[in-house]
PyMOL Python script that loads the backbone (N, CA, C, O; Angstrom):
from pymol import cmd

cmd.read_pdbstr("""\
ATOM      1  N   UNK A   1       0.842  -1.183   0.000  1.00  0.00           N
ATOM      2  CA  UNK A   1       0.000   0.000   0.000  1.00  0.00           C
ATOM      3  C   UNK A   1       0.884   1.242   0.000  1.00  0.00           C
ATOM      4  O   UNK A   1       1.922   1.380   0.647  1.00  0.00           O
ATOM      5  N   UNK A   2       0.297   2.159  -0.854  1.00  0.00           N
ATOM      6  CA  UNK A   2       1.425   3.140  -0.776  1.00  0.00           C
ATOM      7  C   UNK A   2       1.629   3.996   0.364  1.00  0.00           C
ATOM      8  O   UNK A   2       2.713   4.556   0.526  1.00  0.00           O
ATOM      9  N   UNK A   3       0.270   4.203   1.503  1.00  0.00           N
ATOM     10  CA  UNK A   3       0.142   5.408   2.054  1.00  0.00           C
ATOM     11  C   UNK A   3       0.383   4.765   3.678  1.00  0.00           C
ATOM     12  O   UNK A   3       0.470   5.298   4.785  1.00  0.00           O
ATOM     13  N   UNK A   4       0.451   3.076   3.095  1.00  0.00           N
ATOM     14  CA  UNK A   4       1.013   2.786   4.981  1.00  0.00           C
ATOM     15  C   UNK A   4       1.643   1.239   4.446  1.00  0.00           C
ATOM     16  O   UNK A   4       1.218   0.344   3.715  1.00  0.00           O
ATOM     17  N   UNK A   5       3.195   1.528   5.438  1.00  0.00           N
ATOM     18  CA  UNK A   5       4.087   0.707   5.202  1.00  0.00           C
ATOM     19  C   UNK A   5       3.730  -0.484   5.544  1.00  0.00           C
ATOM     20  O   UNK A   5       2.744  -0.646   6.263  1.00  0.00           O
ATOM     21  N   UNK A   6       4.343  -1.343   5.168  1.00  0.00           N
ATOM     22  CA  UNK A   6       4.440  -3.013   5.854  1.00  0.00           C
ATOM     23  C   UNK A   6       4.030  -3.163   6.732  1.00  0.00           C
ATOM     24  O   UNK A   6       3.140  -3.998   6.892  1.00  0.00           O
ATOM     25  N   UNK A   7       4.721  -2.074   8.125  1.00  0.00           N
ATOM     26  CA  UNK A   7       4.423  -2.630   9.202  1.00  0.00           C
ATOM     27  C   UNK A   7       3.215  -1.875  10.000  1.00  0.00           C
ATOM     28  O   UNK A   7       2.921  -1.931  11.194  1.00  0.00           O
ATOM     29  N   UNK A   8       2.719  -1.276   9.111  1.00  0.00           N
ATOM     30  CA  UNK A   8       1.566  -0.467   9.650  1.00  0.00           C
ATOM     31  C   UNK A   8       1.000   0.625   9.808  1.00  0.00           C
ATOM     32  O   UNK A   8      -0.139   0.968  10.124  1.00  0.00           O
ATOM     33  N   UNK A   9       2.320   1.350   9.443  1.00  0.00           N
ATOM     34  CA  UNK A   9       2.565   2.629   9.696  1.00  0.00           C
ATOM     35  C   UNK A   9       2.103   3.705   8.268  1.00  0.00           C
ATOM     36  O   UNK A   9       2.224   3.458   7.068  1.00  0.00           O
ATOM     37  N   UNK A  10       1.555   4.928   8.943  1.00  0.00           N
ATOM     38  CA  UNK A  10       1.614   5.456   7.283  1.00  0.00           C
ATOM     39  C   UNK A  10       3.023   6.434   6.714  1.00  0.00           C
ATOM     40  O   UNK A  10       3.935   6.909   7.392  1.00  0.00           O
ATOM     41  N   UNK A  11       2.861   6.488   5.675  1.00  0.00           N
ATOM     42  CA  UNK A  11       3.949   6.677   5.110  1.00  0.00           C
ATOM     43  C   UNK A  11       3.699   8.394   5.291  1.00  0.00           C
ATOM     44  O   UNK A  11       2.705   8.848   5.857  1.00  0.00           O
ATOM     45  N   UNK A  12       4.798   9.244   4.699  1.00  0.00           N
ATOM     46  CA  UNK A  12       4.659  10.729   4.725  1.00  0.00           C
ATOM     47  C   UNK A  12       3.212  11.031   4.096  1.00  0.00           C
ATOM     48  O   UNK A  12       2.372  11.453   4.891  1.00  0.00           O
ATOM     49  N   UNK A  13       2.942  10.911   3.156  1.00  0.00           N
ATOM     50  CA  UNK A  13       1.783  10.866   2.984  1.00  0.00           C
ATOM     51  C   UNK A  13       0.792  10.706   3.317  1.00  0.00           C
ATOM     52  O   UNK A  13       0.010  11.655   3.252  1.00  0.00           O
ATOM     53  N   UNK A  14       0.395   9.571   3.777  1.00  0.00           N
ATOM     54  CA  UNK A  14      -0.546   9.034   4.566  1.00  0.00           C
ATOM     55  C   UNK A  14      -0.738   9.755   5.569  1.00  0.00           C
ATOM     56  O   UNK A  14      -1.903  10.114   5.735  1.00  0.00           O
ATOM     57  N   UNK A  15       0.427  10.277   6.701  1.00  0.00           N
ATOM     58  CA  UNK A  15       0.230  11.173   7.514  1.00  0.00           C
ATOM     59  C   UNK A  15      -0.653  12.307   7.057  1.00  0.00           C
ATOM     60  O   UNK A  15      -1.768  12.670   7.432  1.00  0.00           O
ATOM     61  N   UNK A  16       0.139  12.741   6.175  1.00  0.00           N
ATOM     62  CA  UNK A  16      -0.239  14.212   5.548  1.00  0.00           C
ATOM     63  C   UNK A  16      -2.093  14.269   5.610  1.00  0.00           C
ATOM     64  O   UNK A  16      -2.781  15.135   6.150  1.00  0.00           O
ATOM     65  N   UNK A  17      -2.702  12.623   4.613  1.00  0.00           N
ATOM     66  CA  UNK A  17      -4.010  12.448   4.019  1.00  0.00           C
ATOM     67  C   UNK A  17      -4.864  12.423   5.902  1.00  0.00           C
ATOM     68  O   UNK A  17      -5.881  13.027   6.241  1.00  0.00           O
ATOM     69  N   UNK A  18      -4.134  11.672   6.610  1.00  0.00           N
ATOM     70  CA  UNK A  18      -4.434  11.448   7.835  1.00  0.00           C
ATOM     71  C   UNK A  18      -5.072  12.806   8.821  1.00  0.00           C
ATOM     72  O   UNK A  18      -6.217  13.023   9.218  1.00  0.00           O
ATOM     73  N   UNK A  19      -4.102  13.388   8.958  1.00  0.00           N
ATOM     74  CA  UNK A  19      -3.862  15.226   9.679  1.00  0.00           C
ATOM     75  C   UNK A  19      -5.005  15.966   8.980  1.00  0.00           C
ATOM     76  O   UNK A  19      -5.557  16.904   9.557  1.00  0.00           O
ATOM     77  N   UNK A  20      -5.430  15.523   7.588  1.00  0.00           N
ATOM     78  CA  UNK A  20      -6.158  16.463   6.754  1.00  0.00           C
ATOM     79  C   UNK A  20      -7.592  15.448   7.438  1.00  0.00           C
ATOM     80  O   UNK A  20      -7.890  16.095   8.442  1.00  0.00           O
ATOM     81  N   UNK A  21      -8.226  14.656   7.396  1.00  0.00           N
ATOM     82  CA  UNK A  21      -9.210  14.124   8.013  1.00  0.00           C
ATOM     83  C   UNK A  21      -9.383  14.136   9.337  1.00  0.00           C
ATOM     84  O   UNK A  21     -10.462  13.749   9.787  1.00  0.00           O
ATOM     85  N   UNK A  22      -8.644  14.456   9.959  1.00  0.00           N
ATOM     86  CA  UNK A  22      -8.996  14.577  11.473  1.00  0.00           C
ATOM     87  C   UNK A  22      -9.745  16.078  11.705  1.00  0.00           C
ATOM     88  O   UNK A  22     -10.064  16.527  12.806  1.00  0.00           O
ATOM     89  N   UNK A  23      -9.952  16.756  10.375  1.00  0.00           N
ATOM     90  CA  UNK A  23     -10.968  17.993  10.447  1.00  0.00           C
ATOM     91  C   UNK A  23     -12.391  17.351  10.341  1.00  0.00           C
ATOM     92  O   UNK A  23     -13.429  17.930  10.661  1.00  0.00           O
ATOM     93  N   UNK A  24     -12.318  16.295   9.932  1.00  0.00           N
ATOM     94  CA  UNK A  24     -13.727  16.008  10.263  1.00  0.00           C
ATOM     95  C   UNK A  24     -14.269  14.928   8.426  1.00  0.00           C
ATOM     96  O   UNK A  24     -13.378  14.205   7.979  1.00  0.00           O
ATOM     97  N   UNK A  25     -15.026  14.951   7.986  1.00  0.00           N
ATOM     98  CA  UNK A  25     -15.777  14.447   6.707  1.00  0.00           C
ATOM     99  C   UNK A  25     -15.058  15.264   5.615  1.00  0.00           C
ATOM    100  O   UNK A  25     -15.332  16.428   5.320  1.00  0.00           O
ATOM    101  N   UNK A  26     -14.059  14.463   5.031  1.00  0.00           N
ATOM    102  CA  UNK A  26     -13.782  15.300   3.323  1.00  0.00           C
ATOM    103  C   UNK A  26     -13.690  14.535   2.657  1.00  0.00           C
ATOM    104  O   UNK A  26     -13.545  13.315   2.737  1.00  0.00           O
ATOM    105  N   UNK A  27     -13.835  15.779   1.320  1.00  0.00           N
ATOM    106  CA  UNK A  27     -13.767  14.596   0.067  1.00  0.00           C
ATOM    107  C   UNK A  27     -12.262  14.594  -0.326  1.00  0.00           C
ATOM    108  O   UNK A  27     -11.462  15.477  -0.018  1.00  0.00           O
ATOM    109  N   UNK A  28     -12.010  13.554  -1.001  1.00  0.00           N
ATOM    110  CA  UNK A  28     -10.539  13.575  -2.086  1.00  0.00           C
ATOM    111  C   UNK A  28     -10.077  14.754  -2.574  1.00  0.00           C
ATOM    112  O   UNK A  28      -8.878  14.885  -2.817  1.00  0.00           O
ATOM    113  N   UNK A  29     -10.875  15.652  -2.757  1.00  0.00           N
ATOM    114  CA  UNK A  29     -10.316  16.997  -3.783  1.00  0.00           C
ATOM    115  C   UNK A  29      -9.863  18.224  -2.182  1.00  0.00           C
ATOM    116  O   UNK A  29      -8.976  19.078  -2.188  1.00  0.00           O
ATOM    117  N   UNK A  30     -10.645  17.946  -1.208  1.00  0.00           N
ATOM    118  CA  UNK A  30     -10.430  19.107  -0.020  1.00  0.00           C
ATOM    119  C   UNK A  30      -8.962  18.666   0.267  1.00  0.00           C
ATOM    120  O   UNK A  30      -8.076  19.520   0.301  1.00  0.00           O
ATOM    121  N   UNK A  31      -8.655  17.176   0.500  1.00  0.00           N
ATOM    122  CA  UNK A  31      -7.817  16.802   0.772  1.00  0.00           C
ATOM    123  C   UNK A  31      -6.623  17.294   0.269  1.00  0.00           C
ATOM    124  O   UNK A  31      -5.685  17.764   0.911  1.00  0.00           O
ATOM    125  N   UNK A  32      -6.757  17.111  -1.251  1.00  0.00           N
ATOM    126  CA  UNK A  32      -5.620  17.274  -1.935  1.00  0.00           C
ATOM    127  C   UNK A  32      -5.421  18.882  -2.294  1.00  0.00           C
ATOM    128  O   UNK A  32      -4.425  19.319  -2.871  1.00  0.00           O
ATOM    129  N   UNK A  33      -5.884  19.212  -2.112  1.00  0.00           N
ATOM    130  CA  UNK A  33      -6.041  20.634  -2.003  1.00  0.00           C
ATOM    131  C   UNK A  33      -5.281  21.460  -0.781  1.00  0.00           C
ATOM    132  O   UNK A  33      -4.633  22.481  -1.013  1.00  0.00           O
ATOM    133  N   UNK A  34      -5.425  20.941   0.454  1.00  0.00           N
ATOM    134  CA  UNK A  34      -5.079  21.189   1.529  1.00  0.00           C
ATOM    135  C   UNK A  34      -3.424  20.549   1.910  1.00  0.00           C
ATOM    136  O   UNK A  34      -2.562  21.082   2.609  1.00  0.00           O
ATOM    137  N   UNK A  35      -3.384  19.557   1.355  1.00  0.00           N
ATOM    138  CA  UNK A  35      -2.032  18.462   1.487  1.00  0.00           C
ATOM    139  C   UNK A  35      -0.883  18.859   0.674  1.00  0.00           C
ATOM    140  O   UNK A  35       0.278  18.826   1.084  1.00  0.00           O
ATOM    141  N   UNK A  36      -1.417  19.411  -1.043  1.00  0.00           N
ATOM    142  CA  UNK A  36      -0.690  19.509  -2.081  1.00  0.00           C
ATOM    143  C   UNK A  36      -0.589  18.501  -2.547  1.00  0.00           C
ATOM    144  O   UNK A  36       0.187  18.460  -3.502  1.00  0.00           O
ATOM    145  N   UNK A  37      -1.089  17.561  -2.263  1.00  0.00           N
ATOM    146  CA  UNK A  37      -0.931  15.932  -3.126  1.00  0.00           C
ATOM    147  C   UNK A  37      -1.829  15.630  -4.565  1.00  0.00           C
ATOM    148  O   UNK A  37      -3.014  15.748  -4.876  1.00  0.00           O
ATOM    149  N   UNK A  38      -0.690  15.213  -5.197  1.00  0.00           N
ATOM    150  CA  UNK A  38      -2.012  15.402  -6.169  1.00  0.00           C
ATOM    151  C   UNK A  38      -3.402  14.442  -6.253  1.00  0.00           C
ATOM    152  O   UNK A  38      -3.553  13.491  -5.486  1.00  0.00           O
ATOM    153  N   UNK A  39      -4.169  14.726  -7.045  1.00  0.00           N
ATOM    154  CA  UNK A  39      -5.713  13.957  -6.533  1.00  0.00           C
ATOM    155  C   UNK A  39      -5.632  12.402  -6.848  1.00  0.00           C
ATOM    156  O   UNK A  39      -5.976  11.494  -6.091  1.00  0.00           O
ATOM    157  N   UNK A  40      -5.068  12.282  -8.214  1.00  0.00           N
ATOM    158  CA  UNK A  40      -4.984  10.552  -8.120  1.00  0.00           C
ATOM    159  C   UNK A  40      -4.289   9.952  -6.730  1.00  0.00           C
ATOM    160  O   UNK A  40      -4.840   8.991  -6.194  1.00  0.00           O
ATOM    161  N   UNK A  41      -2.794  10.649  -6.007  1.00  0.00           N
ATOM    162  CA  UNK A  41      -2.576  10.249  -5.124  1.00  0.00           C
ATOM    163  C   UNK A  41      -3.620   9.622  -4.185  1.00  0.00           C
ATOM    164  O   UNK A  41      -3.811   8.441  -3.898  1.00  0.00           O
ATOM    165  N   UNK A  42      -4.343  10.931  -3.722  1.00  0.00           N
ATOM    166  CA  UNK A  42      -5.501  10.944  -2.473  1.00  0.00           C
ATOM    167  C   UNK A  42      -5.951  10.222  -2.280  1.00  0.00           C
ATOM    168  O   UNK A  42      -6.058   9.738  -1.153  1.00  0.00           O
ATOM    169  N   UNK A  43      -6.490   9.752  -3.414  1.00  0.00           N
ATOM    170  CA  UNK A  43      -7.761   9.019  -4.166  1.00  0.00           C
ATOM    171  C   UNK A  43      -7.200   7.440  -3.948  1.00  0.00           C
ATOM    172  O   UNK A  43      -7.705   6.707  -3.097  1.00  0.00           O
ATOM    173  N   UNK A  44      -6.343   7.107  -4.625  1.00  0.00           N
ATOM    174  CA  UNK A  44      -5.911   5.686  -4.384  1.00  0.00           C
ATOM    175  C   UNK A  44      -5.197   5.542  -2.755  1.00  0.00           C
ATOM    176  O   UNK A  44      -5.253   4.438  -2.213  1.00  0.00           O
ATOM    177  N   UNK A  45      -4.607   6.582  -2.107  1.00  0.00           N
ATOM    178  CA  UNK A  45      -4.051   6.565  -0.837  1.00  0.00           C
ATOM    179  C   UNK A  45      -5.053   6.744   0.455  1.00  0.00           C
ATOM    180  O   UNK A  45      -4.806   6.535   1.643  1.00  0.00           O
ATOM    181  N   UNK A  46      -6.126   7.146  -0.097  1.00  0.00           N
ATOM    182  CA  UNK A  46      -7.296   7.000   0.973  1.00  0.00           C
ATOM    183  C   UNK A  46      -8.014   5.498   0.692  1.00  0.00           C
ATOM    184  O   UNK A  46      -8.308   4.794   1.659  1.00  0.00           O
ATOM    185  N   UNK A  47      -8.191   5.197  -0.230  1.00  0.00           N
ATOM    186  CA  UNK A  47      -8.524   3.420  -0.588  1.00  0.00           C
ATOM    187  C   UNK A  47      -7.571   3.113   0.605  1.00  0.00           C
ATOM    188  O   UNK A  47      -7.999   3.024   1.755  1.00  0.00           O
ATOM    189  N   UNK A  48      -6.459   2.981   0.330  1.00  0.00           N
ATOM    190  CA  UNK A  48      -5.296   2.294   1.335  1.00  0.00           C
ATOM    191  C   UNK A  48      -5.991   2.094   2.812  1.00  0.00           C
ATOM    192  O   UNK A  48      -6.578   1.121   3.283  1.00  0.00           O
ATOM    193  N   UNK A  49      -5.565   3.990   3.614  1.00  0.00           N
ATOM    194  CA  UNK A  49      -6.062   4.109   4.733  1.00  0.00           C
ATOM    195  C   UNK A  49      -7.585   3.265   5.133  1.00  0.00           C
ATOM    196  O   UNK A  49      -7.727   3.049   6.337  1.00  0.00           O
ATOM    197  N   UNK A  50      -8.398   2.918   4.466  1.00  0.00           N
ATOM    198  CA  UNK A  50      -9.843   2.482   4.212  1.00  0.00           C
ATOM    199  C   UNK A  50      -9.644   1.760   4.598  1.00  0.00           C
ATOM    200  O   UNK A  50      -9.794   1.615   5.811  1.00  0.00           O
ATOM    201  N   UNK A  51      -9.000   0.497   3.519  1.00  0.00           N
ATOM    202  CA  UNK A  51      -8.539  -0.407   3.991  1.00  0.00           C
ATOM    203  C   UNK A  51      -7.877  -0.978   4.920  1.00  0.00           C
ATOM    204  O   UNK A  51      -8.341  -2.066   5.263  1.00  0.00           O
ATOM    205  N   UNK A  52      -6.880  -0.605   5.494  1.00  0.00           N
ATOM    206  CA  UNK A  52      -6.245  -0.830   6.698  1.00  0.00           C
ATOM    207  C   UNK A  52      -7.181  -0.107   7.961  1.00  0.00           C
ATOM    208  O   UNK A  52      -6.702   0.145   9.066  1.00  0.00           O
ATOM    209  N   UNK A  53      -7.950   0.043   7.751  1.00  0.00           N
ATOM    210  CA  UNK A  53      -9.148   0.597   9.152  1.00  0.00           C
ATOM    211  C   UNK A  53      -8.981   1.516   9.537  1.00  0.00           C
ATOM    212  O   UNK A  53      -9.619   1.567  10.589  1.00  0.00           O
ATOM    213  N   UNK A  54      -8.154   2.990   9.261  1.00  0.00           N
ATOM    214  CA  UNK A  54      -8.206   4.062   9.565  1.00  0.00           C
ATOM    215  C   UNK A  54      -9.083   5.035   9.099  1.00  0.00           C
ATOM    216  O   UNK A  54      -9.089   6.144   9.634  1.00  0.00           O
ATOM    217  N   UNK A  55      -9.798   4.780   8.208  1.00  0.00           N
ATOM    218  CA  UNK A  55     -10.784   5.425   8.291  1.00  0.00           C
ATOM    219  C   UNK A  55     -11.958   4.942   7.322  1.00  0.00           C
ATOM    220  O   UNK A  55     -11.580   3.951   6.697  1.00  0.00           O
ATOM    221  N   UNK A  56     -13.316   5.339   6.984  1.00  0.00           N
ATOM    222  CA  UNK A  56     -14.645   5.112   6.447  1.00  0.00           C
ATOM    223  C   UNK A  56     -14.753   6.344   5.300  1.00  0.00           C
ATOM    224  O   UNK A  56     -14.526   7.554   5.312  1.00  0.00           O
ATOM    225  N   UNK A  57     -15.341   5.127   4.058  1.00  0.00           N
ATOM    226  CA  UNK A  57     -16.172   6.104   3.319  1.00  0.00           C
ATOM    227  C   UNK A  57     -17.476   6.234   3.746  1.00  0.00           C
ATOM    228  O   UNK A  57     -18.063   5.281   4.260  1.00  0.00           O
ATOM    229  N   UNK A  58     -18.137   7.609   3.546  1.00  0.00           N
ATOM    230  CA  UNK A  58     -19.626   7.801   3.323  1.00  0.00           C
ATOM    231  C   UNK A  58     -19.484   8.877   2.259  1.00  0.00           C
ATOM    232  O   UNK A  58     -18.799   9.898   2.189  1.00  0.00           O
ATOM    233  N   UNK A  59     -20.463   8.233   1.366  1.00  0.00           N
ATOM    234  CA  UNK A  59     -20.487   8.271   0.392  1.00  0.00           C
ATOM    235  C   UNK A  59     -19.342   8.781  -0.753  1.00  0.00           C
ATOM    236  O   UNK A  59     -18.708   7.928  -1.374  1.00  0.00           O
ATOM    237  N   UNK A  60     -19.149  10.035  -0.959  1.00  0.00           N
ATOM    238  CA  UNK A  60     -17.827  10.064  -1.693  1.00  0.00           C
ATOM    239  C   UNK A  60     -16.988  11.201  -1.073  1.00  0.00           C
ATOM    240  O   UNK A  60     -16.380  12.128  -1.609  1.00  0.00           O
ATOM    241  N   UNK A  61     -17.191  10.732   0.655  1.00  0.00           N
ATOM    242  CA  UNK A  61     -16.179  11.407   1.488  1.00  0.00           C
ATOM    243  C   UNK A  61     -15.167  10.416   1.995  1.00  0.00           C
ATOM    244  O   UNK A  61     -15.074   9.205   1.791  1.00  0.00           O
ATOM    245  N   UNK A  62     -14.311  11.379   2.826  1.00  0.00           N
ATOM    246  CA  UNK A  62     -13.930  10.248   4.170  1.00  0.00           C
ATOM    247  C   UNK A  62     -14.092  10.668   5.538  1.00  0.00           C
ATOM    248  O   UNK A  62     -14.579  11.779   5.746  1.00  0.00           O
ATOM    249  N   UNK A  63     -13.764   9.960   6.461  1.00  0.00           N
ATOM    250  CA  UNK A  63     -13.483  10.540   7.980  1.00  0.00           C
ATOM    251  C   UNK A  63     -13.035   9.211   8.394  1.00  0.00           C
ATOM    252  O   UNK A  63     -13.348   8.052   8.121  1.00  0.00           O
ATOM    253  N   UNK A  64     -12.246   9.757   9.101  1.00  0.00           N
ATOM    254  CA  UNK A  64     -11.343   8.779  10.582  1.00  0.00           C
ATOM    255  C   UNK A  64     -12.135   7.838  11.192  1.00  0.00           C
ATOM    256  O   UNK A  64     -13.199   8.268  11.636  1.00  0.00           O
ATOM    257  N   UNK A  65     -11.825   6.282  11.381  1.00  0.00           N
ATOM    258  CA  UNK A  65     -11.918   5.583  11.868  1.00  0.00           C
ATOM    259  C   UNK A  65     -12.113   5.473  13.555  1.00  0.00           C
ATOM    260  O   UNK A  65     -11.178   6.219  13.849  1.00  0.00           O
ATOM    261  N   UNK A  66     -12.506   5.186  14.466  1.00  0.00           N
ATOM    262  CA  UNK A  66     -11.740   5.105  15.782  1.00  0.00           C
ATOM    263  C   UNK A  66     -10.008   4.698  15.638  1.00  0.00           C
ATOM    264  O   UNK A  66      -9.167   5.531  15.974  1.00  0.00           O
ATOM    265  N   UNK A  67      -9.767   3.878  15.317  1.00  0.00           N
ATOM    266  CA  UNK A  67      -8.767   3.181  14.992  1.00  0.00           C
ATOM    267  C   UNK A  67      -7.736   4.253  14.338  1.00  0.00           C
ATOM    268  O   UNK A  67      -6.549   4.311  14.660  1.00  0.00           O
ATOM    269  N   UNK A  68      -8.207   4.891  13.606  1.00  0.00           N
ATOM    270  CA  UNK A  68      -7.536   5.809  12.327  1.00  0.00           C
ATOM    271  C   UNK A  68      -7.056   7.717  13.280  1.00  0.00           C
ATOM    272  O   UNK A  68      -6.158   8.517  13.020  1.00  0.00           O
ATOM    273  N   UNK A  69      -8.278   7.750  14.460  1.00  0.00           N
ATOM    274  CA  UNK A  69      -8.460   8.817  15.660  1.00  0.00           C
ATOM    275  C   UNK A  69      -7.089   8.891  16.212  1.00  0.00           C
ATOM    276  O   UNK A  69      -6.170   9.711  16.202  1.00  0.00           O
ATOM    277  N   UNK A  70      -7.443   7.030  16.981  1.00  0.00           N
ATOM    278  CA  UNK A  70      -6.281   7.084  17.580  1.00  0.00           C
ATOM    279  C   UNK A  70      -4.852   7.446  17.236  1.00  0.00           C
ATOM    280  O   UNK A  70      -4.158   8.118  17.999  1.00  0.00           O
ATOM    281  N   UNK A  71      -4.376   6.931  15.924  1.00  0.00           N
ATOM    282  CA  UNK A  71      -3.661   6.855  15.008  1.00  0.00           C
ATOM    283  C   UNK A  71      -2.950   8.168  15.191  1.00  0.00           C
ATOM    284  O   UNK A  71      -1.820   8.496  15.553  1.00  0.00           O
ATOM    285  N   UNK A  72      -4.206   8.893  14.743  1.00  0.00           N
ATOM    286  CA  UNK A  72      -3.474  10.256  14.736  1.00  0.00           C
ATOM    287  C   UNK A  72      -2.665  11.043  15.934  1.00  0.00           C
ATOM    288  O   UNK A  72      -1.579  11.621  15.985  1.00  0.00           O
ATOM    289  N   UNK A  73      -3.799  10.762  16.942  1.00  0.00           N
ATOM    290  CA  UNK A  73      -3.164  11.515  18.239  1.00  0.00           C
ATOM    291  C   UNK A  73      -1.581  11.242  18.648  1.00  0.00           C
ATOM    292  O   UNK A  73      -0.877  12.025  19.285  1.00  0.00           O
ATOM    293  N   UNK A  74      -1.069   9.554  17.977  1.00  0.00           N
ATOM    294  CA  UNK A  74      -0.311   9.440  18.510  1.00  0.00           C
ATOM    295  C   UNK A  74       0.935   9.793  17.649  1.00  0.00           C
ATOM    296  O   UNK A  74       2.097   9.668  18.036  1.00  0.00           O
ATOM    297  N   UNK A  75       0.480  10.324  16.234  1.00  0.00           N
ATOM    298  CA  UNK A  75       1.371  11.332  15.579  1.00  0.00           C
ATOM    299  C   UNK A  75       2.019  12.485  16.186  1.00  0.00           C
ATOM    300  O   UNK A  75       3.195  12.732  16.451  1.00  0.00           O
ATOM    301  N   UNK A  76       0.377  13.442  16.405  1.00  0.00           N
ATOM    302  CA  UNK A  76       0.972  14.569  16.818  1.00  0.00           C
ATOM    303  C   UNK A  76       1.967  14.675  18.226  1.00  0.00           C
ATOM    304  O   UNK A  76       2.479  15.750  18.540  1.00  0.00           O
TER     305      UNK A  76
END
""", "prot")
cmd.dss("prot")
cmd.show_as("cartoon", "prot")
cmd.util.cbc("prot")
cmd.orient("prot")
């Protein structure tokens, strides 16, 4: 996965996509907008995060997981 390593972790990126959802419900484009990443990035690097349980789509947003919450706090 590109946006979280092997062992679990997210990558610079992932952080970046991460920090930007802990504002709450966005879409791919707020994201990348806010990150500088470009949108295909987002887009396939939030699939990732999804997947690995950090966070939920509704509908063609995202937001943080519990799992994905925690995650973060223990970034900052």
């Amino acid at each position: 996965m590109g946006c979280i390593s092997p062992d679990g972790t997210p990558t610079e990126s992932g952080k970046k996509m991460l920090l930007a959802l802990q504002k709450g419900l966005r879409s791919p484009q707020d994201i990348a907008k806010e990150t500088g990443l470009p949108l295909f990035r987002v887009r396939s690097g939030l699939r990732d995060i999804a997947v690995a349980g950090l966070a939920e789509q509704k509908d063609d947003s995202y937001e943080l997981s519990p799992k994905g919450t925690e995650l973060v706090a223990s970034l900052l």
